[in-house]
N, CA, C and O of each residue as an XYZ file, in Angstrom:
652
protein
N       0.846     -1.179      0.000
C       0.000      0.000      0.000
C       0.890      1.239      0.000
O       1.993      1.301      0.543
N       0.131      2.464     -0.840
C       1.544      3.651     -0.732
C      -0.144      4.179     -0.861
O      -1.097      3.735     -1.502
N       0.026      5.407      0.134
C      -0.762      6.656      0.058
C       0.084      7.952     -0.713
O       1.296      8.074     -0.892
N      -0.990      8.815     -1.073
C      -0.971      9.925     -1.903
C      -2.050     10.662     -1.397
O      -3.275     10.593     -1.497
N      -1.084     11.535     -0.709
C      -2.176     12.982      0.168
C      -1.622     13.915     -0.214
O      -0.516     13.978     -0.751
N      -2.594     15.000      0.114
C      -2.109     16.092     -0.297
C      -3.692     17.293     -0.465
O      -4.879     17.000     -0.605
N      -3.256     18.151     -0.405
C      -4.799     19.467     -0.372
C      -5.651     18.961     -1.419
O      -5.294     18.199     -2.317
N      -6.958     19.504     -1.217
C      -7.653     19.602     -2.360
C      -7.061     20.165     -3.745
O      -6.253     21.088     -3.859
N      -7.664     19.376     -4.808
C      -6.783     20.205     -6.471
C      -5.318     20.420     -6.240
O      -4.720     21.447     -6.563
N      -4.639     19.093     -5.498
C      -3.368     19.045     -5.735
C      -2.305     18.366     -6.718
O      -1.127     18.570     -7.011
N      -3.804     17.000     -7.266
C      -3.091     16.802     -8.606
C      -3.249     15.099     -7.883
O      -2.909     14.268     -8.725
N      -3.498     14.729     -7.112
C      -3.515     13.464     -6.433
C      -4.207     12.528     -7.391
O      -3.619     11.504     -7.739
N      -5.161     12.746     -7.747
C      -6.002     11.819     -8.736
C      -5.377     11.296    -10.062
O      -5.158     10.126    -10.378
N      -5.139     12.446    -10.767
C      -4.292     12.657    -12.028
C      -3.025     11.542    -11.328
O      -2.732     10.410    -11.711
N      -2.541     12.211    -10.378
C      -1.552     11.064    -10.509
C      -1.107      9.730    -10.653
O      -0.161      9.149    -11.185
N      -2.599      9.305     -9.678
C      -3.126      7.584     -9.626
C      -3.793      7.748    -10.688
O      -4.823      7.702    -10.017
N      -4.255      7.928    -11.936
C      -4.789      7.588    -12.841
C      -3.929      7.536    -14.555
O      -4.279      7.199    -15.686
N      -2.682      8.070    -13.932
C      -1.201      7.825    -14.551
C      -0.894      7.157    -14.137
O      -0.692      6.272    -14.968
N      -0.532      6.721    -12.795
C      -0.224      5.458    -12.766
C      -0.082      4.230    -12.713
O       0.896      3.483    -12.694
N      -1.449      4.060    -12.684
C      -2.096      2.627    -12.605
C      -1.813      2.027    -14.195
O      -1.482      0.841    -14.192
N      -1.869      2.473    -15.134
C      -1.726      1.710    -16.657
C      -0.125      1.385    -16.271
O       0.177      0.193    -16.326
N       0.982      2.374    -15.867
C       1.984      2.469    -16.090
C       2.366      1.292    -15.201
O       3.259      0.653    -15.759
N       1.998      0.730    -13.943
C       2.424      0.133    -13.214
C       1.702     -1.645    -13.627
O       2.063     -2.659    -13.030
N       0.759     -1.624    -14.649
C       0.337     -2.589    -15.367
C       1.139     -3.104    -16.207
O       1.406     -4.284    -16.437
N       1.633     -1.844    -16.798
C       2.540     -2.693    -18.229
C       3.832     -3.054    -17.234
O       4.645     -3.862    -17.682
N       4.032     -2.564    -16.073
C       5.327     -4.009    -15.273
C       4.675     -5.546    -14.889
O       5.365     -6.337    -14.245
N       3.650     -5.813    -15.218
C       2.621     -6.700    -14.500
C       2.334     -6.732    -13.701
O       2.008     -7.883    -13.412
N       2.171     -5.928    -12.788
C       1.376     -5.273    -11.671
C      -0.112     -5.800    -11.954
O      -0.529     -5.953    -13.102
N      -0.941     -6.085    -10.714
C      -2.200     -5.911    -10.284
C      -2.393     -5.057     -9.272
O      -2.055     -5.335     -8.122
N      -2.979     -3.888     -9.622
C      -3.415     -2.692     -8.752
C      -4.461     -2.267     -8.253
O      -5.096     -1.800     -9.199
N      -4.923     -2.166     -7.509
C      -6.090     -1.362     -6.906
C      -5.499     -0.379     -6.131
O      -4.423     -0.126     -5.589
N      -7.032      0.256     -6.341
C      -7.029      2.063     -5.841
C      -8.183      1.953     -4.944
O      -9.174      1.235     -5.074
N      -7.872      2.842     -3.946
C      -8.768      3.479     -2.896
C      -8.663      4.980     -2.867
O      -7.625      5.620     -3.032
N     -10.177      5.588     -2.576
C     -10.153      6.644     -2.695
C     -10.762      7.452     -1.086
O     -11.969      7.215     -1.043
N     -10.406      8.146     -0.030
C     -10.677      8.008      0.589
C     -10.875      9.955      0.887
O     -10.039     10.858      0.912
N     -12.694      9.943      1.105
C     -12.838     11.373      1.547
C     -13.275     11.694      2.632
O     -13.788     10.779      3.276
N     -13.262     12.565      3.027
C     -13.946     13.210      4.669
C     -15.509     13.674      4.482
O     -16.260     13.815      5.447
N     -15.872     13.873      3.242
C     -17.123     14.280      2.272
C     -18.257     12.969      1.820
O     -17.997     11.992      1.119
N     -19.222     13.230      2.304
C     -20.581     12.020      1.596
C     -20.561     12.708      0.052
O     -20.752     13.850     -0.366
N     -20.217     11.360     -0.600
C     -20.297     12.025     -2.314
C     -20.679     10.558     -2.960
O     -20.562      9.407     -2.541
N     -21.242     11.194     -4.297
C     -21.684      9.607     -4.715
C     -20.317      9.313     -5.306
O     -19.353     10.077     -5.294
N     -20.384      7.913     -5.903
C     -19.372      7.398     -6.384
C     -19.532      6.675     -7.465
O     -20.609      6.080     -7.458
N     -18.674      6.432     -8.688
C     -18.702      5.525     -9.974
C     -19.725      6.722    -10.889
O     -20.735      6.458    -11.541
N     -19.135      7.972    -10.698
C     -20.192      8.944    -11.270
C     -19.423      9.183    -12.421
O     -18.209      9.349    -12.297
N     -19.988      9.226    -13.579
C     -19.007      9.708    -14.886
C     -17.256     10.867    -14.588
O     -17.452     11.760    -13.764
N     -16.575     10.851    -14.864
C     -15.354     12.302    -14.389
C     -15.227     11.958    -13.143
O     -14.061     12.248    -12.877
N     -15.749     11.485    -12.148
C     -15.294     11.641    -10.735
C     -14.249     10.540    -10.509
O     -13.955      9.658    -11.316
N     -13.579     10.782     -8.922
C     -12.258     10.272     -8.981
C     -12.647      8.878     -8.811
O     -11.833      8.267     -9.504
N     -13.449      8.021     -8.268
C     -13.940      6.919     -8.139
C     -13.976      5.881     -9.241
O     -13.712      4.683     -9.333
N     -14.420      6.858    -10.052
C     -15.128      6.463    -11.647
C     -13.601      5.917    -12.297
O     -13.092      4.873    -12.706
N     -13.216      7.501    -12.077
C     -11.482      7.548    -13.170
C     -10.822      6.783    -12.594
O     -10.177      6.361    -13.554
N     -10.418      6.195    -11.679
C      -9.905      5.519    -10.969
C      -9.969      3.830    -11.942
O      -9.031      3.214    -12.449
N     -11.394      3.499    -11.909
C     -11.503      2.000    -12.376
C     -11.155      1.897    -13.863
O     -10.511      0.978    -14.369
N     -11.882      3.415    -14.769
C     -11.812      3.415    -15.980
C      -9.793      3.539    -16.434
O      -9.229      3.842    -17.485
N      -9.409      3.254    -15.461
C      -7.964      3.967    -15.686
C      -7.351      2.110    -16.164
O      -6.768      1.759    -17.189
N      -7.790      1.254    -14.943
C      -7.420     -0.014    -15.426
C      -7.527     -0.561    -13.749
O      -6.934     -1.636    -13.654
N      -7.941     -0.247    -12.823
C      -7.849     -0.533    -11.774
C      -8.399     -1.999    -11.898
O      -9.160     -2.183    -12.848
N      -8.131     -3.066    -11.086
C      -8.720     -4.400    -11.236
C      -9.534     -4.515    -10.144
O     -10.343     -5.443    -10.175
N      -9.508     -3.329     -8.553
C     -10.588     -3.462     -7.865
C     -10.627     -1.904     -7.635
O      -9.627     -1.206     -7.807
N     -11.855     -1.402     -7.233
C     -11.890      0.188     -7.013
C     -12.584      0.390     -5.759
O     -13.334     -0.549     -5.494
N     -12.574      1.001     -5.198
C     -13.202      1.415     -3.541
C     -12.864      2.930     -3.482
O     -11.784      3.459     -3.744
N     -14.261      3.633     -2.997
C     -14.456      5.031     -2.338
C     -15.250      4.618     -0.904
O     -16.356      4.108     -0.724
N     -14.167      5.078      0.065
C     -14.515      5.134      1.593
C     -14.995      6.791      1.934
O     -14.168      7.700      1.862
N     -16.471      7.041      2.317
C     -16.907      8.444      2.577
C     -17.316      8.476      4.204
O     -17.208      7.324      4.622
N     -17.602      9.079      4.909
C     -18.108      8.982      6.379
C     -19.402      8.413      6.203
O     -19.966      7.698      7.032
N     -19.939      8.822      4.880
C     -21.174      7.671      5.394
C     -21.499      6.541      4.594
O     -22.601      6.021      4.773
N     -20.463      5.920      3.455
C     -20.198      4.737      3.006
C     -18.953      4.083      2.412
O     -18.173      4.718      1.703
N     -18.780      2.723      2.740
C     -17.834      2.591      2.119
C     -18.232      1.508      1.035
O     -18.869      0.489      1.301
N     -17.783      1.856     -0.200
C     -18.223      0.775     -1.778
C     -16.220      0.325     -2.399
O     -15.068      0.759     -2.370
N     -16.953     -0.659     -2.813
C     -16.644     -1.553     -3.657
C     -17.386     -2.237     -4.688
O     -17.391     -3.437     -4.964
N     -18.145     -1.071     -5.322
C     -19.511     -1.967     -5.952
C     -20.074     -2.324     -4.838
O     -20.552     -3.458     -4.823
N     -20.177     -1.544     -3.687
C     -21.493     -2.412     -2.131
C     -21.665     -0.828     -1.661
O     -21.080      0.222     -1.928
N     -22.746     -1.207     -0.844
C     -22.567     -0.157     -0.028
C     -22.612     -0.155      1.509
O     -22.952     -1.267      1.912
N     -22.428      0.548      2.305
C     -22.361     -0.112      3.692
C     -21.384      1.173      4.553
O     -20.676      1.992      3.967
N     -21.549      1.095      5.890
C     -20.831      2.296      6.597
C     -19.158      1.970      6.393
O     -18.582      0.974      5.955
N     -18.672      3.225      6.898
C     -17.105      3.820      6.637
C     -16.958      2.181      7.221
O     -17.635      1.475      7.968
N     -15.955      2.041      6.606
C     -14.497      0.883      7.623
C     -13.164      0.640      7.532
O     -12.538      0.641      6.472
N     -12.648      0.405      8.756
C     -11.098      0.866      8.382
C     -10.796      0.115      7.674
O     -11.124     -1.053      7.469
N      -9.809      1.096      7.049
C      -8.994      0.747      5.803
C      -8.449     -0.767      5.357
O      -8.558     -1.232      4.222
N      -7.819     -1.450      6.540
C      -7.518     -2.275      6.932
C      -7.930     -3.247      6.565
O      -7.189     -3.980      5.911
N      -9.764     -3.775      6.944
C     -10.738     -4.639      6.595
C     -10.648     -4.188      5.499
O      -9.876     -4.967      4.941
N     -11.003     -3.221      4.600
C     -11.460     -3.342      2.913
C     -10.392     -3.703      2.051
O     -10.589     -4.138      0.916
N      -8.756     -3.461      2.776
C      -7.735     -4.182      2.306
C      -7.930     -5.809      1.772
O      -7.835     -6.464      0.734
N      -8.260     -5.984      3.175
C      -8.549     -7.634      2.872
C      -9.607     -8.306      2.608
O      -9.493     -9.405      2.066
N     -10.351     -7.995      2.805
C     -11.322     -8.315      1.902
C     -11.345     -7.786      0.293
O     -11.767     -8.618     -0.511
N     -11.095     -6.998     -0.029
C     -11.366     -6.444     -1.531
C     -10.130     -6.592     -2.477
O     -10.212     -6.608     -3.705
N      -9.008     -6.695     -1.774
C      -7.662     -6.448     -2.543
C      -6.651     -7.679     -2.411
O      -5.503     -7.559     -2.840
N      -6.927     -8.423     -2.035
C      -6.056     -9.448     -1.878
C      -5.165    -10.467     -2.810
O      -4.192    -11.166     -2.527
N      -5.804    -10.296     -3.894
C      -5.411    -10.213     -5.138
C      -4.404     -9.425     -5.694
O      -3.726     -9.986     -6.555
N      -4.122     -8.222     -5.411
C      -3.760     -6.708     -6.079
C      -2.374     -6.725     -5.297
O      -2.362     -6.912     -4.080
N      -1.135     -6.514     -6.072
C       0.319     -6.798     -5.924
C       0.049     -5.593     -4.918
O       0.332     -5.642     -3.721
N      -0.673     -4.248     -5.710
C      -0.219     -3.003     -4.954
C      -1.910     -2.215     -5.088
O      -2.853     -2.144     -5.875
N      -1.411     -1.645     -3.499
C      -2.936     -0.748     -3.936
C      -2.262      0.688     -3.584
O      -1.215      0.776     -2.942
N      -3.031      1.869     -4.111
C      -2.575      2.715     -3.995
C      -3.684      3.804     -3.367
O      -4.761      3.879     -3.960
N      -3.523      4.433     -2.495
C      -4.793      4.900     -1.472
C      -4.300      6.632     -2.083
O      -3.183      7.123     -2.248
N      -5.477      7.111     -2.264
C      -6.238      8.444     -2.533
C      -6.198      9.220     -0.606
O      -7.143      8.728      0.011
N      -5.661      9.861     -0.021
C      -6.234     10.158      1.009
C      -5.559      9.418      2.461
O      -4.442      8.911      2.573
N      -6.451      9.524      3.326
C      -6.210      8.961      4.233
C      -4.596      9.472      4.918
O      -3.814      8.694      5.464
N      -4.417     10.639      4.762
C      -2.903     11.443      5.227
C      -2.473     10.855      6.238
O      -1.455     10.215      5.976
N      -2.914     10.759      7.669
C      -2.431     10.204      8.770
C      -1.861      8.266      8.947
O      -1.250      7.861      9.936
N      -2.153      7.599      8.060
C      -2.285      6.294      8.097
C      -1.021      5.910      7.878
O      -0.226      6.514      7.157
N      -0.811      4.935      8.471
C       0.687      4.450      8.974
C       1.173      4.105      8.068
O       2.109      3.566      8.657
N       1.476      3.840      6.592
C       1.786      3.119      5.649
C       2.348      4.318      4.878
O       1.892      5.448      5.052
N       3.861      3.920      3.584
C       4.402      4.954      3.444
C       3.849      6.410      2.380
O       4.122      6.388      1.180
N       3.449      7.025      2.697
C       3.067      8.355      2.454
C       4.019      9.124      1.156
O       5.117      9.636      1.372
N       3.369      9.083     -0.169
C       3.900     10.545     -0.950
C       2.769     11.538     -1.068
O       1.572     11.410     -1.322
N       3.739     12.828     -0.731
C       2.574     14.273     -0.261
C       2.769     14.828     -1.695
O       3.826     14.646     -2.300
N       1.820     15.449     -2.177
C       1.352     15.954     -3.614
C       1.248     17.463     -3.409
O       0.329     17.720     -2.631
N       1.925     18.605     -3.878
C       1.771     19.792     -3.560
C       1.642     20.180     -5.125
O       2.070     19.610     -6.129
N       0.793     21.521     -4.933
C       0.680     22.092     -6.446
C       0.788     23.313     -5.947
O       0.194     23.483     -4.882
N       1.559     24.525     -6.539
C       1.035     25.524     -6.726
C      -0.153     26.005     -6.423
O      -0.930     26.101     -7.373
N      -0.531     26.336     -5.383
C      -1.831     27.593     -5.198
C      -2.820     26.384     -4.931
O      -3.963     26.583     -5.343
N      -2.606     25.288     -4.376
C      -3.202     24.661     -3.596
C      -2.873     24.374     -2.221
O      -1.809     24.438     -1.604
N      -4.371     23.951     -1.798
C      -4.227     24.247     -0.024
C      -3.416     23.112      0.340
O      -3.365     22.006     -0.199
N      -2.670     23.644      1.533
C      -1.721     21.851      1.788
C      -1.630     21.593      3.140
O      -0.860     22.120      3.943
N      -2.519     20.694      3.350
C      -2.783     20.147      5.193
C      -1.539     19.522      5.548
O      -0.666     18.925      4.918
N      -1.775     19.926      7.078
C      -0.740     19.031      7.682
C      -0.088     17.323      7.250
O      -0.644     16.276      7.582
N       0.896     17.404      6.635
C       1.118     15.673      6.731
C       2.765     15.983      6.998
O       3.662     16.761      6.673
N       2.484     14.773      7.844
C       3.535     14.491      8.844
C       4.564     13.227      8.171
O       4.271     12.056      7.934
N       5.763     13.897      7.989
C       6.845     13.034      7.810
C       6.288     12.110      6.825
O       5.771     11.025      7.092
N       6.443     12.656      5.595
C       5.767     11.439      4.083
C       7.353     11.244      3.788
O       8.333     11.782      4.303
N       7.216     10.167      2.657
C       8.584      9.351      2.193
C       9.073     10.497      1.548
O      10.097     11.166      1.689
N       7.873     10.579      0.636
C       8.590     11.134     -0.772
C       7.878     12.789     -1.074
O       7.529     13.430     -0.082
N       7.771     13.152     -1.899
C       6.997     14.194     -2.339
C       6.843     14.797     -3.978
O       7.923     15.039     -4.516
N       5.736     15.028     -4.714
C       5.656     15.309     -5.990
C       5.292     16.715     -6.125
O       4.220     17.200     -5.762
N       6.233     17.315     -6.658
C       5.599     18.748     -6.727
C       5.761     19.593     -7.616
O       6.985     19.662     -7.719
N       5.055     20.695     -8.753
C       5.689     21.309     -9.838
C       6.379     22.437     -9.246
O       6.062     23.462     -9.850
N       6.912     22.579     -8.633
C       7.700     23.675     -8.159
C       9.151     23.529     -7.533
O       9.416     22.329     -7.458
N       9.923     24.119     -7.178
C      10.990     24.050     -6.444
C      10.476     23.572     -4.673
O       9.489     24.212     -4.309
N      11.009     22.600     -3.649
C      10.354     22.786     -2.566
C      11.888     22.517     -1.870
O      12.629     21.709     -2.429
N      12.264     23.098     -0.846
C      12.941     22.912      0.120
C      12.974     22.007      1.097
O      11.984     22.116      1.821
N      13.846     20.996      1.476
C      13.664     20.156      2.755
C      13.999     18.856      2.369
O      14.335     18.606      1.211
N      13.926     17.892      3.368
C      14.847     16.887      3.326
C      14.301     15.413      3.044
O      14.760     14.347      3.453
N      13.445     15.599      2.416
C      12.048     14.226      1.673
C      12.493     14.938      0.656
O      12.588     16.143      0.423
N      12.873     13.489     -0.177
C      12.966     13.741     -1.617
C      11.730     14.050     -2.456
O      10.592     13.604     -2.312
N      12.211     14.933     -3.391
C      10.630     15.446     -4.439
C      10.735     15.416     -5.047
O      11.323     16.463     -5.316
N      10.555     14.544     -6.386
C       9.993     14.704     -7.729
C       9.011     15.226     -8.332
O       7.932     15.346     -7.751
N       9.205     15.665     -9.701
C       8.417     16.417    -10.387
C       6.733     16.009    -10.852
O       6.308     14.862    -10.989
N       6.266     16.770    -10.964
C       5.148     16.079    -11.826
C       5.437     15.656    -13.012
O       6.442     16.252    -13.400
N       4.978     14.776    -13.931
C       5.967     14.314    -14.846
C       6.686     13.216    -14.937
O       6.493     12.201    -15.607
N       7.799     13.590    -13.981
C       8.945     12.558    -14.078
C       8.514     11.233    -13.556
O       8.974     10.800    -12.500
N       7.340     10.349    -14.512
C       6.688      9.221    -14.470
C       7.478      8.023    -14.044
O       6.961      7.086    -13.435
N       9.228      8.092    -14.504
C      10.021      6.974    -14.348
C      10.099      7.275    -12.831
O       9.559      6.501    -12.039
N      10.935      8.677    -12.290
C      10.923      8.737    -11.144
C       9.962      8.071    -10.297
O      10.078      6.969     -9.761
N       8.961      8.914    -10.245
C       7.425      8.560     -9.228
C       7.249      6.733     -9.805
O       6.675      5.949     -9.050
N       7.571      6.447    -10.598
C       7.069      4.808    -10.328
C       8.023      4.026     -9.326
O       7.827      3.353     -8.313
N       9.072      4.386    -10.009
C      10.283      3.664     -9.075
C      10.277      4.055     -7.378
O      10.628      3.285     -6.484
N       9.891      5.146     -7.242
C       9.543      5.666     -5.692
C       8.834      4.432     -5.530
O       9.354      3.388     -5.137
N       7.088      4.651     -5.987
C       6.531      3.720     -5.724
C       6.573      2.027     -5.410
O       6.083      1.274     -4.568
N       7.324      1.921     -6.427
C       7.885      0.561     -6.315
C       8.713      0.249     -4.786
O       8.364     -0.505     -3.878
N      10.040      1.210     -4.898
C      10.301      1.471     -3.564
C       9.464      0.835     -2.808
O       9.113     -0.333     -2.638
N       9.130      2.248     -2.231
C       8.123      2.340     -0.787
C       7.274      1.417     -0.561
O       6.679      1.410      0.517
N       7.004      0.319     -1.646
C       6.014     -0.833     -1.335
C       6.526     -2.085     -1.420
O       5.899     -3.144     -1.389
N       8.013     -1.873     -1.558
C       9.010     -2.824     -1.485
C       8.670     -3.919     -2.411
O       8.727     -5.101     -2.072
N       8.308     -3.512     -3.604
C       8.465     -3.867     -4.667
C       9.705     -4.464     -5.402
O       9.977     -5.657     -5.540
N      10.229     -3.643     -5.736
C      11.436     -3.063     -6.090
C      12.809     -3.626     -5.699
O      13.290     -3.109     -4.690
N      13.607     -4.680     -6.356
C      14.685     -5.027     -5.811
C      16.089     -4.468     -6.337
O      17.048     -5.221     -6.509
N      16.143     -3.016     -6.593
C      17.114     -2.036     -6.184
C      17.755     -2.217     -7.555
O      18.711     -1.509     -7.873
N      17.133     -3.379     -8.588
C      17.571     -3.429    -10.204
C      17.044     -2.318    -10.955
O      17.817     -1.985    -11.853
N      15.739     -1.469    -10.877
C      14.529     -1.125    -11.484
C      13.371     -2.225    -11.763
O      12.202     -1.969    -12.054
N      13.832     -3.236    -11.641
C      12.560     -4.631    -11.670
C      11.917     -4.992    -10.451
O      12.451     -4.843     -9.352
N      10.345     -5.643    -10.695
C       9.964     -5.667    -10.167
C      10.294     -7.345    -10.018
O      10.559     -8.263    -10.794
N      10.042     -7.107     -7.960
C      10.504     -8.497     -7.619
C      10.326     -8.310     -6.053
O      10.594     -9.234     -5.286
């Protein structure tokens, strides 16, 4: 599991929806979770839920405070349970949200977006110059940000292959 937090309109979505094809053509099985603080519907044409599966996801889940789906519906539950139950299959899942959660963290900053507290993330993606001592890659730099990924989910056996 690798989370991707970061403010509203920081580019978080776009990013998991780049990278899910990209992390396919390594033979990856991926799922995405999308996780908001907001009751919103889900699997709605354009929305991140939707883009998420249409991207190539092999399982998709939006957790809201007042449901959590997988194609079901039913109250919030931690993350944890919908892991295993829904993803168990899926080499890698990649979580939308959920900033505080113990698992390794890349923070998404954009330009002239709002940027909440997150505490000590691995990595960081950002179009700008950022200062400090978490490495940051660009938006863009697709080879970079996969290989992070790979990384941080210990994927990755320090060749560029997955293993």
């Amino acid at each position: 599991v690798v989370a991707f937090v970061g403010g509203h309109d920081s580019g978080k979505t776009t990013i998991l929806v780049e990278l899910v094809p990209r992390l396919l053509a390594r033979g990856l099985r991926v799922g995405t979770v999308k996780h908001t603080t907001r009751d919103v519907e889900d699997d709605v044409a354009g929305k991140d839920s939707q883009r998420h599966t249409a991207a190539g996801a092999a399982v998709g889940a939006l957790i809201t405070p007042g449901r959590t789906t997988a194609r079901r519906f039913g109250t919030e539950e931690p993350l944890e349970r919908v892991l295993r139950r829904e993803f168990t299959d899926c080499d890698l899942v990649l979580v939308e949200g959920y900033k505080s959660l113990p698992v390794p963290r890349i923070e998404v900053l954009r330009t002239g977006a709002a940027r909440p507290d997150v505490f000590e993330p691995d990595a960081r993606i950002s179009d700008g110059p950022y200062v400090g001592s978490v490495p940051t890659l660009s938006y863009g730099d697709w080879d970079a940000i996969v290989a992070t990924v790979l990384r941080l989910a210990g994927l990755d056996r320090g060749d560029g292959r997955r293993g």
